[in-house]
TORKOL-4160 file (C-alpha; in steps of 0.2 Angstrom, whole numbers, padded with zeros to 4 digits, m for minus):
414
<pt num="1" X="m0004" Y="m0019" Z="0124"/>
<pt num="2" X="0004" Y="m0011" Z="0110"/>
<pt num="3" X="m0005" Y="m0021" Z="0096"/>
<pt num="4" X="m0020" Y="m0017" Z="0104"/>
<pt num="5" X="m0017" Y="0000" Z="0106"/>
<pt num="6" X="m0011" Y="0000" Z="0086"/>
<pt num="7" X="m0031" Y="m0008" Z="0081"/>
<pt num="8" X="m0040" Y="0007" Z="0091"/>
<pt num="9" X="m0028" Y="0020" Z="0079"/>
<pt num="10" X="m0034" Y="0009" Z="0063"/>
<pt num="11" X="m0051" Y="0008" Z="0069"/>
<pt num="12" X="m0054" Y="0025" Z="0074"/>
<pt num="13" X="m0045" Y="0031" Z="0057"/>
<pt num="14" X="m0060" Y="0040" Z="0047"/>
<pt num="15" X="m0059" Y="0031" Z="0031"/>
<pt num="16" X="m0061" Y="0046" Z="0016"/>
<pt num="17" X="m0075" Y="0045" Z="0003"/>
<pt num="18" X="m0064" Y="0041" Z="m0008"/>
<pt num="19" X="m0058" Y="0025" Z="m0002"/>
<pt num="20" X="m0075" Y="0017" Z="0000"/>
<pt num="21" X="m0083" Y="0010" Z="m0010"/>
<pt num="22" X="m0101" Y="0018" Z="m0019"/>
<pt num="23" X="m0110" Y="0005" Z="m0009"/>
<pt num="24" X="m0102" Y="0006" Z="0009"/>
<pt num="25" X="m0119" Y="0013" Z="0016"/>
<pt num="26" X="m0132" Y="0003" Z="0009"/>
<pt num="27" X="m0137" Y="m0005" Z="0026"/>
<pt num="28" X="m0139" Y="m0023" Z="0028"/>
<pt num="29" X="m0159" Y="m0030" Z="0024"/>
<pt num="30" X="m0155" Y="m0044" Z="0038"/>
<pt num="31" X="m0145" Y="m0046" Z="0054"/>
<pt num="32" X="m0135" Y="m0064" Z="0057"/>
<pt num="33" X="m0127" Y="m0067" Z="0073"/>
<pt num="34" X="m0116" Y="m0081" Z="0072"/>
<pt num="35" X="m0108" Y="m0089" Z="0088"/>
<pt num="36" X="m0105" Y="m0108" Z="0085"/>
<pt num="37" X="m0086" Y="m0105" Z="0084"/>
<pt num="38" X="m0085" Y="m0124" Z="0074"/>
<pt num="39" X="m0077" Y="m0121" Z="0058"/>
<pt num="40" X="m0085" Y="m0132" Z="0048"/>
<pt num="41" X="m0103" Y="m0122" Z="0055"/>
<pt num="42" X="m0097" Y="m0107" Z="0051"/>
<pt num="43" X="m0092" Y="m0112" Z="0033"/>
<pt num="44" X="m0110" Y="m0119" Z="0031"/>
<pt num="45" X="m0116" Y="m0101" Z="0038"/>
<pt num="46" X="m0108" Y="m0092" Z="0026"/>
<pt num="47" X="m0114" Y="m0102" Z="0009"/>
<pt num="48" X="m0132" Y="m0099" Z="0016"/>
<pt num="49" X="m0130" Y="m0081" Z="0016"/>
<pt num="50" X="m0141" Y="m0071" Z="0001"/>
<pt num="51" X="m0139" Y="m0053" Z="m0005"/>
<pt num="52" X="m0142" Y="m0039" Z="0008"/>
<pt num="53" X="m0136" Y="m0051" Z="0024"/>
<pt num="54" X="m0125" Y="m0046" Z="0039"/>
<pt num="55" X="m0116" Y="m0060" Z="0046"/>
<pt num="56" X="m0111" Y="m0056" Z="0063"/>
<pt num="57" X="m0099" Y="m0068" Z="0071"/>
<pt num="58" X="m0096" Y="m0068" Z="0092"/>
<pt num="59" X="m0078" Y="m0068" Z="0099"/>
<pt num="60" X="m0069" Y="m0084" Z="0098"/>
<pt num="61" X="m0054" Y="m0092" Z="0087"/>
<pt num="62" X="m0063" Y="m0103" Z="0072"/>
<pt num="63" X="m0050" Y="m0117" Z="0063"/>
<pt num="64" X="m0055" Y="m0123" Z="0046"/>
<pt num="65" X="m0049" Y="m0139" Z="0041"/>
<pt num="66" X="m0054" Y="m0139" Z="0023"/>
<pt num="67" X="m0050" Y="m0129" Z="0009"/>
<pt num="68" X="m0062" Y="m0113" Z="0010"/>
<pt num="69" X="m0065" Y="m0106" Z="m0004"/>
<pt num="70" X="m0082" Y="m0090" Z="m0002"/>
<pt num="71" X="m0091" Y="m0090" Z="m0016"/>
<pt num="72" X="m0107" Y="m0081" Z="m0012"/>
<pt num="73" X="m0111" Y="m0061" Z="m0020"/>
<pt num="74" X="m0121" Y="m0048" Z="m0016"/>
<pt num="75" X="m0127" Y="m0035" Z="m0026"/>
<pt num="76" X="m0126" Y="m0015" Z="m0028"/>
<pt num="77" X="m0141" Y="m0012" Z="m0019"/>
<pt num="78" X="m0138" Y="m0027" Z="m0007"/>
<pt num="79" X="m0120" Y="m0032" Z="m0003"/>
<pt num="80" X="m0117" Y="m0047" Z="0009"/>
<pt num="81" X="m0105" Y="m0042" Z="0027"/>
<pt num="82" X="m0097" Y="m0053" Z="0035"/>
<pt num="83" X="m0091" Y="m0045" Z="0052"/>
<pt num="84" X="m0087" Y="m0048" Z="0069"/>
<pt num="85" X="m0099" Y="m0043" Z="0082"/>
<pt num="86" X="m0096" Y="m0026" Z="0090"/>
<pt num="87" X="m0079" Y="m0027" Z="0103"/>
<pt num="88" X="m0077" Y="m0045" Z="0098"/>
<pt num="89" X="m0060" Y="m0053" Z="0091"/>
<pt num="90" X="m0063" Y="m0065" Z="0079"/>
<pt num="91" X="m0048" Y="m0076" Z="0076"/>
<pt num="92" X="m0052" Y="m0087" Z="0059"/>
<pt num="93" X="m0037" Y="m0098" Z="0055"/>
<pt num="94" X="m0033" Y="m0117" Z="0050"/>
<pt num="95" X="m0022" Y="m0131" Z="0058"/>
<pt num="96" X="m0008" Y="m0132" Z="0044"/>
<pt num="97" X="m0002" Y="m0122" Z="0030"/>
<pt num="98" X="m0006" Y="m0135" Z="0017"/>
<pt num="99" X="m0022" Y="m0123" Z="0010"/>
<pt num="100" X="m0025" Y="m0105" Z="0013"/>
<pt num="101" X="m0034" Y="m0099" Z="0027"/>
<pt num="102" X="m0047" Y="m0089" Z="0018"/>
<pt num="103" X="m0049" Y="m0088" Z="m0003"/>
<pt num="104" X="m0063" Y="m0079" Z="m0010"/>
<pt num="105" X="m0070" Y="m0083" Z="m0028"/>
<pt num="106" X="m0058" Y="m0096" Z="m0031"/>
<pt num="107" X="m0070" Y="m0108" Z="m0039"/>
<pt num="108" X="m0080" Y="m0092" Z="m0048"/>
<pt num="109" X="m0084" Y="m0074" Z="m0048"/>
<pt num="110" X="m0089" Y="m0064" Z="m0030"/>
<pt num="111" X="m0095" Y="m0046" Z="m0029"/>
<pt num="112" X="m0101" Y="m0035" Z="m0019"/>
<pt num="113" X="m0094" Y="m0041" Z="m0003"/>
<pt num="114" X="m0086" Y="m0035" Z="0014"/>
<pt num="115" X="m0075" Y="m0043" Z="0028"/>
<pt num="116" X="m0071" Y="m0033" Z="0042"/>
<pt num="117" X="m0064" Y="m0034" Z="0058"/>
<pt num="118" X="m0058" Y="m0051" Z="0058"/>
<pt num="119" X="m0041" Y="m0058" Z="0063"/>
<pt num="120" X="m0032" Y="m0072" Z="0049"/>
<pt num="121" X="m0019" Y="m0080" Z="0054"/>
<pt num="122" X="m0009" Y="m0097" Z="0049"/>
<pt num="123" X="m0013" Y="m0108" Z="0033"/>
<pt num="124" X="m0002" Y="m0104" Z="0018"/>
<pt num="125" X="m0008" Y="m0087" Z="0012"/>
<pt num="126" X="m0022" Y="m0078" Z="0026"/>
<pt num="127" X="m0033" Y="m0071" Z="0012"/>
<pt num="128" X="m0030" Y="m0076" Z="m0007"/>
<pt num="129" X="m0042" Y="m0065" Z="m0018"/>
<pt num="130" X="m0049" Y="m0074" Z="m0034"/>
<pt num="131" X="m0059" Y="m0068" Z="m0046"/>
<pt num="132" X="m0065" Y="m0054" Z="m0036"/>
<pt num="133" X="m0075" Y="m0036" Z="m0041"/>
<pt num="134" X="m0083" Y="m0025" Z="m0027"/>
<pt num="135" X="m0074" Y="m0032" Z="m0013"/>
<pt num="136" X="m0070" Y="m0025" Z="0004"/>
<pt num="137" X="m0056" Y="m0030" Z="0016"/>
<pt num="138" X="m0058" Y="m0018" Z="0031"/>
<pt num="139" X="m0050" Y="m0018" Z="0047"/>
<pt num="140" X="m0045" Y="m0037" Z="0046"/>
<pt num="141" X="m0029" Y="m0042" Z="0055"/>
<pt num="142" X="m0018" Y="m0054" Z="0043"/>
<pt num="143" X="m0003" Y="m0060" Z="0052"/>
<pt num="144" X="0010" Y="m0074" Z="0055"/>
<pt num="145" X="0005" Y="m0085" Z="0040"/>
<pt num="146" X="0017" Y="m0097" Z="0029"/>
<pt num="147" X="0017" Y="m0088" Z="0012"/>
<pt num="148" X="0009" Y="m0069" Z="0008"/>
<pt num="149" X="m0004" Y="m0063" Z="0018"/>
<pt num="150" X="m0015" Y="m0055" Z="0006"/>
<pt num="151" X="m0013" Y="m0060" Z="m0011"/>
<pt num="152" X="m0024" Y="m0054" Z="m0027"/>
<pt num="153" X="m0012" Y="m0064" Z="m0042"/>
<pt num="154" X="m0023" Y="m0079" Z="m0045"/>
<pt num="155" X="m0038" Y="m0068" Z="m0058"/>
<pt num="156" X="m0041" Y="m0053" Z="m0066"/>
<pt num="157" X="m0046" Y="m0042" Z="m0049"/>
<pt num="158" X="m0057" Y="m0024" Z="m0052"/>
<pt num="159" X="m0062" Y="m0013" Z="m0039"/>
<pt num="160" X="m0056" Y="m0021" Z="m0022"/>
<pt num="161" X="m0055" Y="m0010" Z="m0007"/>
<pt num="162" X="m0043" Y="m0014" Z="0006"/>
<pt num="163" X="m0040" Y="m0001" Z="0019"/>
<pt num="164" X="m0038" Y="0000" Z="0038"/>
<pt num="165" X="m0029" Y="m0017" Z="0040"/>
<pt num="166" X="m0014" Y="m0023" Z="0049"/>
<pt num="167" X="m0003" Y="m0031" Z="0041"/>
<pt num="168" X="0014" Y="m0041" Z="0045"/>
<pt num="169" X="0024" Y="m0057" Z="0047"/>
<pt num="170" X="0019" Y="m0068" Z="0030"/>
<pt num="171" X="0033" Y="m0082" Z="0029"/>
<pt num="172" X="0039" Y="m0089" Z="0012"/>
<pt num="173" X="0037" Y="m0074" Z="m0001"/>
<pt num="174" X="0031" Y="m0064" Z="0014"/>
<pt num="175" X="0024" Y="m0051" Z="0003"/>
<pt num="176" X="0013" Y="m0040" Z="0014"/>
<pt num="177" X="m0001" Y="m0037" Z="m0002"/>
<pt num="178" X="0005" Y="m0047" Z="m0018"/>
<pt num="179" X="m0007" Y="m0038" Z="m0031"/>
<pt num="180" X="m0009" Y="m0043" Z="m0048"/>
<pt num="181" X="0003" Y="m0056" Z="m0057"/>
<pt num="182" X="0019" Y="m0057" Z="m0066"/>
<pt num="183" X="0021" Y="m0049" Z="m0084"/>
<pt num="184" X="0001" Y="m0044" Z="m0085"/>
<pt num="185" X="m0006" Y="m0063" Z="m0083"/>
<pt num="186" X="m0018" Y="m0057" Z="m0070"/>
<pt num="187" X="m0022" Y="m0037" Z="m0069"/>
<pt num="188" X="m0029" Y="m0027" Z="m0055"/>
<pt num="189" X="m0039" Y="m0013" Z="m0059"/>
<pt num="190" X="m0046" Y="0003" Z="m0051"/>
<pt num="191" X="m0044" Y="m0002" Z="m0034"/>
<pt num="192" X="m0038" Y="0005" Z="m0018"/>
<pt num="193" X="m0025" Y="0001" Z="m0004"/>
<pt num="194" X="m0026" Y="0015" Z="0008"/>
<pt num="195" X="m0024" Y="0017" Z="0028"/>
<pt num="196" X="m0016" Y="0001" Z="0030"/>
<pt num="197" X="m0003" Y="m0002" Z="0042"/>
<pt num="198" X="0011" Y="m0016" Z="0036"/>
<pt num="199" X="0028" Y="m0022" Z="0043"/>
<pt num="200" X="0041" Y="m0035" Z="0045"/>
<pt num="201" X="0040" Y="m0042" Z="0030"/>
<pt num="202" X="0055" Y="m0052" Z="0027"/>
<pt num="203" X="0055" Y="m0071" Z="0020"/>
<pt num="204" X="0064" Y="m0073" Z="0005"/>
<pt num="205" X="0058" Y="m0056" Z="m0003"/>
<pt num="206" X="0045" Y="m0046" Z="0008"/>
<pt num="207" X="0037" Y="m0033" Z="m0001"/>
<pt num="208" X="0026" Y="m0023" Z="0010"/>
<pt num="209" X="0013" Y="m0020" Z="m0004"/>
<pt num="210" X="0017" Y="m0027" Z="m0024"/>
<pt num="211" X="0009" Y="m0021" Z="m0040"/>
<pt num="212" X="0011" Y="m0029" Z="m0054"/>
<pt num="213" X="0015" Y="m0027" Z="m0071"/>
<pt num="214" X="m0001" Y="m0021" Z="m0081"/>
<pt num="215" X="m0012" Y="m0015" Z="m0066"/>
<pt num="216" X="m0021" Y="0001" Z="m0069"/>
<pt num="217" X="m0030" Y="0014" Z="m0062"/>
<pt num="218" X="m0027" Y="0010" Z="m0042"/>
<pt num="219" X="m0024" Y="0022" Z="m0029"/>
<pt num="220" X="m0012" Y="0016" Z="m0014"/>
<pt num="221" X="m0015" Y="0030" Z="m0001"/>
<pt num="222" X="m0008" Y="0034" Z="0017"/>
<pt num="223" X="m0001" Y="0017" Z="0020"/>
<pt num="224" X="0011" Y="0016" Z="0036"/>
<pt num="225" X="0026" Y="0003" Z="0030"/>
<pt num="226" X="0041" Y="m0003" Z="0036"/>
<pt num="227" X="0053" Y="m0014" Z="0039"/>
<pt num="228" X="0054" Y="m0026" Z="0025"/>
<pt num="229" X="0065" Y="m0035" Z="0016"/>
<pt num="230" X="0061" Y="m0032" Z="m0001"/>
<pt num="231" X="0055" Y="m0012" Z="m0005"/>
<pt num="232" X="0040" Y="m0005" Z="0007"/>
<pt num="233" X="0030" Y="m0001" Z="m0009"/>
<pt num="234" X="0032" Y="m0009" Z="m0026"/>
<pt num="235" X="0023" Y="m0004" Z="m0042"/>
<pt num="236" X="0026" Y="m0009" Z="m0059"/>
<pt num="237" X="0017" Y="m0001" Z="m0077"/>
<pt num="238" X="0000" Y="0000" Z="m0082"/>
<pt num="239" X="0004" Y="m0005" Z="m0099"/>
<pt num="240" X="m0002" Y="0011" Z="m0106"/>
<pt num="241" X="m0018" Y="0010" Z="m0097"/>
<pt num="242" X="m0022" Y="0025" Z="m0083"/>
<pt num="243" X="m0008" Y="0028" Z="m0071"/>
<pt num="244" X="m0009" Y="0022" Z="m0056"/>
<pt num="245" X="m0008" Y="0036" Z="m0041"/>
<pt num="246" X="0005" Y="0032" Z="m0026"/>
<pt num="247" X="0002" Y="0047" Z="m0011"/>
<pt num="248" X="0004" Y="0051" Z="0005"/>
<pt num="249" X="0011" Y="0036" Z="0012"/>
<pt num="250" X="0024" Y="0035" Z="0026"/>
<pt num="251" X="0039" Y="0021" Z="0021"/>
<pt num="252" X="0055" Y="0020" Z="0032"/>
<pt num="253" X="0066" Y="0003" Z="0034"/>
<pt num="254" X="0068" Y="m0009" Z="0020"/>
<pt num="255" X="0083" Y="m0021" Z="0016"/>
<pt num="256" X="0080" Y="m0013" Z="m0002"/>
<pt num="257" X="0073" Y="0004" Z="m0011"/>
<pt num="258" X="0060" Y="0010" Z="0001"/>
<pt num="259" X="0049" Y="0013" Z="m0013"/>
<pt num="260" X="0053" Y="0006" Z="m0030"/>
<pt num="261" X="0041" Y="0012" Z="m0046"/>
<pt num="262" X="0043" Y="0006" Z="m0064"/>
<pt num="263" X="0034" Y="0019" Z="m0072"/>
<pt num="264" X="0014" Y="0027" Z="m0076"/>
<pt num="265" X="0012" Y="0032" Z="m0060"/>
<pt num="266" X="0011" Y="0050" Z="m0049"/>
<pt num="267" X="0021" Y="0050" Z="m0035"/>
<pt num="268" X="0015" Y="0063" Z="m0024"/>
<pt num="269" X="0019" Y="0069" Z="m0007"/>
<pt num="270" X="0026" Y="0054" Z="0001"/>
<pt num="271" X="0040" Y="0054" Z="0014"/>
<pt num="272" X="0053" Y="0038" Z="0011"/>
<pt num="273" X="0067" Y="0037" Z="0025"/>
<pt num="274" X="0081" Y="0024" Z="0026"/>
<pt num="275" X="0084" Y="0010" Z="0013"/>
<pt num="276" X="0096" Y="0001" Z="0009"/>
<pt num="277" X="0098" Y="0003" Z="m0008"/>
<pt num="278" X="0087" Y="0020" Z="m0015"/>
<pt num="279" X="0076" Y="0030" Z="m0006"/>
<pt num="280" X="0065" Y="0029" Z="m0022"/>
<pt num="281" X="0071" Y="0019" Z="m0037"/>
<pt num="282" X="0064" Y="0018" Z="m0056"/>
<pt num="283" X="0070" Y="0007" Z="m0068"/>
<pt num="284" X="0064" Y="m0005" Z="m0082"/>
<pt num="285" X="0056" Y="m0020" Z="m0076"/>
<pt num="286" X="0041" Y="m0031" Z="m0085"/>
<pt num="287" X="0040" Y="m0013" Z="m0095"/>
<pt num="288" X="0049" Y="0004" Z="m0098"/>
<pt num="289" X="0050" Y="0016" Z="m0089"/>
<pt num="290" X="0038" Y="0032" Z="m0095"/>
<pt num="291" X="0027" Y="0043" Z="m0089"/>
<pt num="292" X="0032" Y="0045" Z="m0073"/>
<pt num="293" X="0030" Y="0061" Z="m0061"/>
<pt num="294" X="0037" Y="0062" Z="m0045"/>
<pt num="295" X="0031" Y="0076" Z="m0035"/>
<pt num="296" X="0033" Y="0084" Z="m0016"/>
<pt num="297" X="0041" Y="0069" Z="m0008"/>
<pt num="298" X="0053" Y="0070" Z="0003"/>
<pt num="299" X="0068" Y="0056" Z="0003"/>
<pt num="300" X="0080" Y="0056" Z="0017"/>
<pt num="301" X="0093" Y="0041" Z="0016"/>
<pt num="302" X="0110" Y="0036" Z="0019"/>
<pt num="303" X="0113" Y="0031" Z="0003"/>
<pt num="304" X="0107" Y="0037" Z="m0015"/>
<pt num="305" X="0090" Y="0047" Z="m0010"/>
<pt num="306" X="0084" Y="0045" Z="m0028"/>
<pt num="307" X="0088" Y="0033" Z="m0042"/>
<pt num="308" X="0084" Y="0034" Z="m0061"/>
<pt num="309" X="0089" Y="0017" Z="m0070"/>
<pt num="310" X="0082" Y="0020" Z="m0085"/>
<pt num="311" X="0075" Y="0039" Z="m0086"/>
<pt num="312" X="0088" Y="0043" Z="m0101"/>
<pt num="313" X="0077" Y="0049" Z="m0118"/>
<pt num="314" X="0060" Y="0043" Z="m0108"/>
<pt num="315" X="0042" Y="0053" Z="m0113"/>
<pt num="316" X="0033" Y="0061" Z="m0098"/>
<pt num="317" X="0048" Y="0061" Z="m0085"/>
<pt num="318" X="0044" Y="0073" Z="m0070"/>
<pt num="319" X="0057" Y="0077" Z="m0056"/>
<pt num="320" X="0049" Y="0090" Z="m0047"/>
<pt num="321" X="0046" Y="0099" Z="m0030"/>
<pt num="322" X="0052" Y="0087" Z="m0021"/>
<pt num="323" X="0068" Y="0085" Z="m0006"/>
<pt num="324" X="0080" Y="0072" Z="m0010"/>
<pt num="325" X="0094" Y="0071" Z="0004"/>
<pt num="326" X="0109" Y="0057" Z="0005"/>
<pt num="327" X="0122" Y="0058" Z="0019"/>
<pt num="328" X="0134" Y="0047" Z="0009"/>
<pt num="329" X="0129" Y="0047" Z="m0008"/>
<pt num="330" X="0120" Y="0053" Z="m0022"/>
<pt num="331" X="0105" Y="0065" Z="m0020"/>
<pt num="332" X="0100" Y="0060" Z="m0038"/>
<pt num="333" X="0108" Y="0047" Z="m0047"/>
<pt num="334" X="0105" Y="0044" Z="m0067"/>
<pt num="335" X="0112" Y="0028" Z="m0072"/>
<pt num="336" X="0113" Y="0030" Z="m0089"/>
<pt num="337" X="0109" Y="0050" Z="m0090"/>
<pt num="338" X="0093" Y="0061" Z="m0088"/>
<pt num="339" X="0089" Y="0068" Z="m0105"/>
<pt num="340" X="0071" Y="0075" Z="m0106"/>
<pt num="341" X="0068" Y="0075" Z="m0088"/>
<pt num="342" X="0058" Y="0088" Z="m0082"/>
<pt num="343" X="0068" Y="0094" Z="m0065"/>
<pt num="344" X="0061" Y="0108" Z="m0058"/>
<pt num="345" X="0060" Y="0114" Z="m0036"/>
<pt num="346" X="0070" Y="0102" Z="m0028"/>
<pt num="347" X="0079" Y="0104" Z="m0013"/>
<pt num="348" X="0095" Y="0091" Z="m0013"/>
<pt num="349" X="0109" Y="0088" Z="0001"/>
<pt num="350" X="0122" Y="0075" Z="m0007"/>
<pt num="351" X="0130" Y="0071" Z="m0024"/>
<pt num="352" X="0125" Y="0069" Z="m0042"/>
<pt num="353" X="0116" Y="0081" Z="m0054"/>
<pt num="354" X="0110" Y="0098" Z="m0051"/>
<pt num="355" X="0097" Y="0101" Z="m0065"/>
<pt num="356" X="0082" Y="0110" Z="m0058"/>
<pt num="357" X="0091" Y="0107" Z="m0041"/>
<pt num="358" X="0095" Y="0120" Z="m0024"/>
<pt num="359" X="0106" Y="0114" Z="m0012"/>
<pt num="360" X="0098" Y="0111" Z="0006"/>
<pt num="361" X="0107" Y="0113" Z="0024"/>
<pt num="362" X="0108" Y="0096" Z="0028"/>
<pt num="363" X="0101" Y="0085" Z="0039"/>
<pt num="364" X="0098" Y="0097" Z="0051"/>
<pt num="365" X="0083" Y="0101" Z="0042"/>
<pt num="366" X="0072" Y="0086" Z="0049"/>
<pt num="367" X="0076" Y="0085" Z="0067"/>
<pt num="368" X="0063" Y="0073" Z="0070"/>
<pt num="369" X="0070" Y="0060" Z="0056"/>
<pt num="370" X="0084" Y="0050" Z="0061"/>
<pt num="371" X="0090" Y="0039" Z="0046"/>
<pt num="372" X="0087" Y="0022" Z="0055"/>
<pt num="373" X="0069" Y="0024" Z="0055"/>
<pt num="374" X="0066" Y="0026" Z="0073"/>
<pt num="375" X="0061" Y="0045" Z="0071"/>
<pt num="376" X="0049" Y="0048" Z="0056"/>
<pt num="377" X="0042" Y="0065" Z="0058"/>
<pt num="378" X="0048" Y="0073" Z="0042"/>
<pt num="379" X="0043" Y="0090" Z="0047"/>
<pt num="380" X="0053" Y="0103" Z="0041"/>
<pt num="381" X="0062" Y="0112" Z="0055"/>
<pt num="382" X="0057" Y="0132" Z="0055"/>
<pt num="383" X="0073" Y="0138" Z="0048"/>
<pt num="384" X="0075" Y="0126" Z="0034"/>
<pt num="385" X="0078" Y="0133" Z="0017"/>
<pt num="386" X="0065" Y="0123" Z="0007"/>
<pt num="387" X="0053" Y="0138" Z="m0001"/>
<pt num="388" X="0059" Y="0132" Z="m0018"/>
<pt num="389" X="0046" Y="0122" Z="m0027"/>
<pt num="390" X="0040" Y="0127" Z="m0043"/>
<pt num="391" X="0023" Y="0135" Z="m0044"/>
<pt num="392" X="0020" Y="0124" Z="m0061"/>
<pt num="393" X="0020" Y="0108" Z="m0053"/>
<pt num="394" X="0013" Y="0114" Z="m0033"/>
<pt num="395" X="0000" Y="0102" Z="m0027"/>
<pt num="396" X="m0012" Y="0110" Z="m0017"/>
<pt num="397" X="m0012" Y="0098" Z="m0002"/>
<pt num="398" X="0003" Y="0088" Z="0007"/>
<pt num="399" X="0006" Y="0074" Z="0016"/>
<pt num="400" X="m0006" Y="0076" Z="0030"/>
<pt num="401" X="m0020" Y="0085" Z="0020"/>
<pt num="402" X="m0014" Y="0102" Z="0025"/>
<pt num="403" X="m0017" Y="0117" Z="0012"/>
<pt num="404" X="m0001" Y="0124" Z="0008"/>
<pt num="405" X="0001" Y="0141" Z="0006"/>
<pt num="406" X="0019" Y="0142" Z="0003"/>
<pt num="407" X="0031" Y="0137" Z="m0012"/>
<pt num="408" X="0041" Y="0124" Z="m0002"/>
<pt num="409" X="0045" Y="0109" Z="m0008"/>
<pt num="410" X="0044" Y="0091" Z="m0001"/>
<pt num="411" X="0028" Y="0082" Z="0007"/>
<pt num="412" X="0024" Y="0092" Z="0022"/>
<pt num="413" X="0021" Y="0111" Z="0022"/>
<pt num="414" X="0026" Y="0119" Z="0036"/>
């Protein structure tokens, strides 16, 4: 009952303009409803299908034995959908993990494409992305497989939009999203990764979503994670390309930092609660660390709540706006100094610095956070302290969309 409670939220979540893509209205020119549940009838289905086709599948669990590799593009003015039927679960999956369960453009380029609403599970990784442009992964279910459950690290990937999918329980790896490649060998660019819902990522690392070095321009938006081995959200450098933008997302349980940022990026209103290591954490990795503003978060954690590994003498370092409580540590912590840093508006409760810093009540601030994770509301309580922030760096919006009209700093206005 819970998980199917959990797919009405995702599904009934109205997915902004911003996170679809230009051609998500264009309706289909042809209608398929597909109900032969035999894998190897539904791969043959799917490698007839032409620009401007609507393949609807019917309710039923479909195992593929070979490797399944979708090959087929649509175009601007006609993408191909590949759906399941209205109020149908379609369960797509393999009988060992010897091969993925799904790869799209694999064996050669695929655009203007969308999956949506279908349930992967098994195989090696769910759903490997190729060489992929224009692609849409909505409202699938990617769970209980035996490596990564989506993965975009095999090709140079532009514009894929992945949004409204849960997410949990990969198995090797276990990286919820594993996006881009190691050191810039493959690059993902101008995407977006927004209203997902990802957890218990564990296996031998278990990111929740991973950006690697030398991916530009994405914007990873309102994502709901926790509870993973490895830091909830990780995101390396662009390489001097455009920044990549990293908002209002909810993060709260990991065996690591909860959110863990190399550097070209804005981080902007999130709310991060209990990690084992930083509540958020930046330090040289595949890259320097540069160009880097955090702004209106709010960090509530046991240990440090923020942690600057290499912001010392760095171009473009912003601290601002944002609450950063520790109940046994450091509220900032610079491990090798903070020259140059911009800090300005925040509201700390703990040790370490005070540049640009006023001290906060406590914990007693957030009375519906507890620093386990099982409380997450991040809401200010009424007499709370926080009207702090500095005008220069106030966003206009915070973490649920709401105008503020007040100088307080963190993620949510009150």
């Amino acid at each position: 009952m819970r998980f199917a409670l959990l797919c009405i939220a995702l599904a009934s979540t109205t997915l902004a303009a911003s996170y679809e893509p230009t051609w998500s209205t264009i309706p289909p020119k042809r209608s398929i409803q597909h109900s032969d549940t035999n894998g190897a009838t539904l791969v043959k289905a799917v490698e007839a299908l032409q620009p401007g086709d609507k393949l609807e599948l019917a309710a039923g669990t479909y195992s593929v034995e070979r490797m399944w590799d979708i090959g087929v593009s649509g175009t601007a003015e006609a993408p191909i959908w590949i759906v399941a039927a209205e109020g149908a679960q379609v369960v797509i999956t393999r009988p060992d993990d010897k091969q993925n369960v799904l790869n799209v453009g694999q064996g050669g380029p695929v655009k203007f494409l969308c999956l949506r609403g279908i349930e992967f599970t098994g195989g090696s990784h769910g759903l490997r992305l190729g060489h992929c442009s224009d692609v849409w992964i909505d409202q699938c279910h990617i769970h209980h497989t035996g490596q990564v459950c989506l993965s975009a690290n095999s090709a140079d990937t532009q514009r894929l939009f992945l949004t409204r999918n849960h997410i949990h329980h990969g198995d090797g790896h276990a990286e919820g999203m594993y996006l881009g490649a190691n050191n810039g060998d493959h690059i993902m660019s101008e995407s977006v990764i927004a209203l997902n819902h990802i957890h218990d990522c564990r296996g031998d690392q278990g990111d929740g979503i991973e950006v690697k070095q030398g991916s530009w321009g994405n914007l990873i938006a309102e994502n709901h994670v926790h509870d993973t081995q490895y830091p909830c959200i990780t995101v390396y450098g662009t390489a001097g390309k455009p920044v990549n933008i990293i908002e209002r997302n909810l993060c709260y349980n990991s065996g690591d930092n909860v959110m863990q940022v190399q550097g070209e990026a804005i981080v902007r209103n999130n709310v991060l609660i209990n990690g084992a290591g930083a509540g958020f954490a930046s330090t040289d990795h595949q890259g320097k660390t540069l160009n880097l503003q955090v702004i209106h978060n709010t960090i509530l954690n046991a240990a440090h709540a923020f942690r600057g590994g290499s912001w010392n003498g760095r171009e473009g370092m912003i601290l601002a706006n944002n609450i950063l409580y520790s109940r046994d540590a450091n509220a900032l912590h610079y491990a090798n100094g903070n020259a140059g840093v911009l800090s300005s508006g925040n509201v700390v409760f703990g040790d370490g610095p005070k540049d640009g810093c006023v001290k906060g009540r406590g914990f007693e601030d957030f009375p519906g956070v507890s620093l386990d994770g099982s409380k997450h509301d991040a809401t200010p309580a009424a007499a709370a302290k926080l009207d702090h922030a500095d005008a220069k760096y106030l966003l206009p919006t915070d973490f649920h969309g709401k105008t503020r009209t007040m100088n307080v700093s963190g993620a949510i206005a009150p």
